[in-house]
C-alpha positions in Angstrom: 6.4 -60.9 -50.2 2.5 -60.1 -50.9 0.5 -56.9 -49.3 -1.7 -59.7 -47.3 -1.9 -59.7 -43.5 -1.0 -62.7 -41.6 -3.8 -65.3 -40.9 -3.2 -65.9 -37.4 -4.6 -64.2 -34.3 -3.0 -63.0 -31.7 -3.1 -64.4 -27.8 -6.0 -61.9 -27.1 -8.0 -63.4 -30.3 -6.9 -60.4 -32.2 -5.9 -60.5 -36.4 -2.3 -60.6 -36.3 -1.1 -57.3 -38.4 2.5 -58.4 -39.6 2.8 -58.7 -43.3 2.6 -62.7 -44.4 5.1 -64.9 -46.1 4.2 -66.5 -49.1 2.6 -69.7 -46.9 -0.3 -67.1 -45.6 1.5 -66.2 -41.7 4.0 -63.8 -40.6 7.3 -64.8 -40.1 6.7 -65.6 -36.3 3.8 -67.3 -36.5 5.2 -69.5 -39.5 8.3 -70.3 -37.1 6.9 -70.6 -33.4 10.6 -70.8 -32.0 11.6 -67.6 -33.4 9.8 -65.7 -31.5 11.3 -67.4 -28.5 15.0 -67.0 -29.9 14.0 -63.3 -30.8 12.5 -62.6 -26.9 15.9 -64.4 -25.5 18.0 -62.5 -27.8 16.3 -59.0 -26.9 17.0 -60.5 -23.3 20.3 -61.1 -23.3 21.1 -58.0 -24.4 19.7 -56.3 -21.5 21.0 -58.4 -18.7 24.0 -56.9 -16.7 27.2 -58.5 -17.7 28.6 -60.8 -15.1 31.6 -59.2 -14.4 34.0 -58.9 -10.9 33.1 -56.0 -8.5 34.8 -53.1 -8.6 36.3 -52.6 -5.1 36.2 -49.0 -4.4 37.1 -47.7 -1.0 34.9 -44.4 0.5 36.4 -41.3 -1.0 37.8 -39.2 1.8 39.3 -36.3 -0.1 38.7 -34.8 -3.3 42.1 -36.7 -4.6 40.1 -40.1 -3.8 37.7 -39.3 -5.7 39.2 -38.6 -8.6 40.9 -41.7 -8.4 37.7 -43.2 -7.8 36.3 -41.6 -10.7 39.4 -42.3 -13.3 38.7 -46.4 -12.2 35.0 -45.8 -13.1 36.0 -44.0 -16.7 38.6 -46.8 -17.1 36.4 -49.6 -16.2 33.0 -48.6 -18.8 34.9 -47.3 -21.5 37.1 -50.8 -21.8 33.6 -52.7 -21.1 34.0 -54.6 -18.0 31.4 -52.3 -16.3 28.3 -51.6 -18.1 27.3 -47.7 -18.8 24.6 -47.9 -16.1 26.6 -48.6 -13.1 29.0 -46.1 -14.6 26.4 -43.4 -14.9 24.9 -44.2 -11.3 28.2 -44.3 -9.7 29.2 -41.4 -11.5 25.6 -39.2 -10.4 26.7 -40.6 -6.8 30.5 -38.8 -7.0 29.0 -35.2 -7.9 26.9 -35.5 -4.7 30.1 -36.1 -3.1 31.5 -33.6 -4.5 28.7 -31.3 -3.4 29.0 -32.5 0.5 32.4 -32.5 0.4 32.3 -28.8 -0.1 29.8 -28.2 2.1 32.1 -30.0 4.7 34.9 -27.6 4.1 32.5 -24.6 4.0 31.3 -25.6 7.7 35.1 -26.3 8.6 36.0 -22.7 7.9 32.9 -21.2 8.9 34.2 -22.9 12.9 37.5 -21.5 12.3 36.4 -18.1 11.4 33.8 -18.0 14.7 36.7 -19.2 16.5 38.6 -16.6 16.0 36.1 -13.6 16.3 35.2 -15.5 19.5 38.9 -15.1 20.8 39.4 -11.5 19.3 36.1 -10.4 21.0 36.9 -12.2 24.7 40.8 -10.6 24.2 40.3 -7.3 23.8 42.9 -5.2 21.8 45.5 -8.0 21.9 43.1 -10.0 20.7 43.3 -8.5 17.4 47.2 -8.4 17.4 48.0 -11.9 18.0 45.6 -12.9 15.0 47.3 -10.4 12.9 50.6 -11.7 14.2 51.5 -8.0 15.2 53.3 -7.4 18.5 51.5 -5.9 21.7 52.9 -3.9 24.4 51.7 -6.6 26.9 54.3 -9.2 24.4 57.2 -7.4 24.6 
């Protein structure tokens, strides 16, 4: 190959800069189709795989979702789901994770204002029946 610049010009009337073949035009311009097969090829590539959905039920509990997760890892890493949905799925489970917690955190929070509620409105036996202790009142 020579040092020359491709004869052509571009779609927007530009010089073409590729390096020319020995017959004066770069390799795309010499070869029309190519650039097609190139631009289908590139294509092709990036297109989703046609594959069968993965049917994953709502995670419930933190055991679901590991299941979940270990279908997800399974799936991408033997390539029937591409990395993509993997990552996005797998951005979607740590949210879960996050709410999930949250959940719990609010669960316990109603239990524990529960009970100060009942040891307030029961007095002194209040205290003794959460603490599992016999009261004179019990006995």
């Amino acid at each position: 190959m020579n040092g020359t610049k491709c004869k052509a010009r571009t779609k927007l009337g530009k010089a073409c800069n590729a390096r020319a073949t020995p017959g004066g035009l770069c390799s795309l311009h010499s070869d029309p189709g190519r650039a097609a097969a190139l631009g289908r090829r590139s294509g092709e590539c990036r297109r989703y795989p046609e594959t069968e959905p993965l049917a994953l039920l709502p995670p419930k509990t933190a055991r679901d979702l590991h299941t979940a997760l270990g279908q997800i890892f399974s799936k991408v890493s033997s390539g029937p789901m591409d990395v993509r949905l993997g990552r996005s799925l797998g951005y979607i489970a740590s949210v879960l994770v996050k709410t999930m917690e949250l959940s719990d955190h609010e669960i316990r929070l109603r239990a524990i204002e529960q009970m100060i509620n009942s040891i307030k409105s029961g007095g002194p036996q209040g205290w003794a029946s959460v603490l599992g202790y016999a009261t004179a009142k019990s006995l």
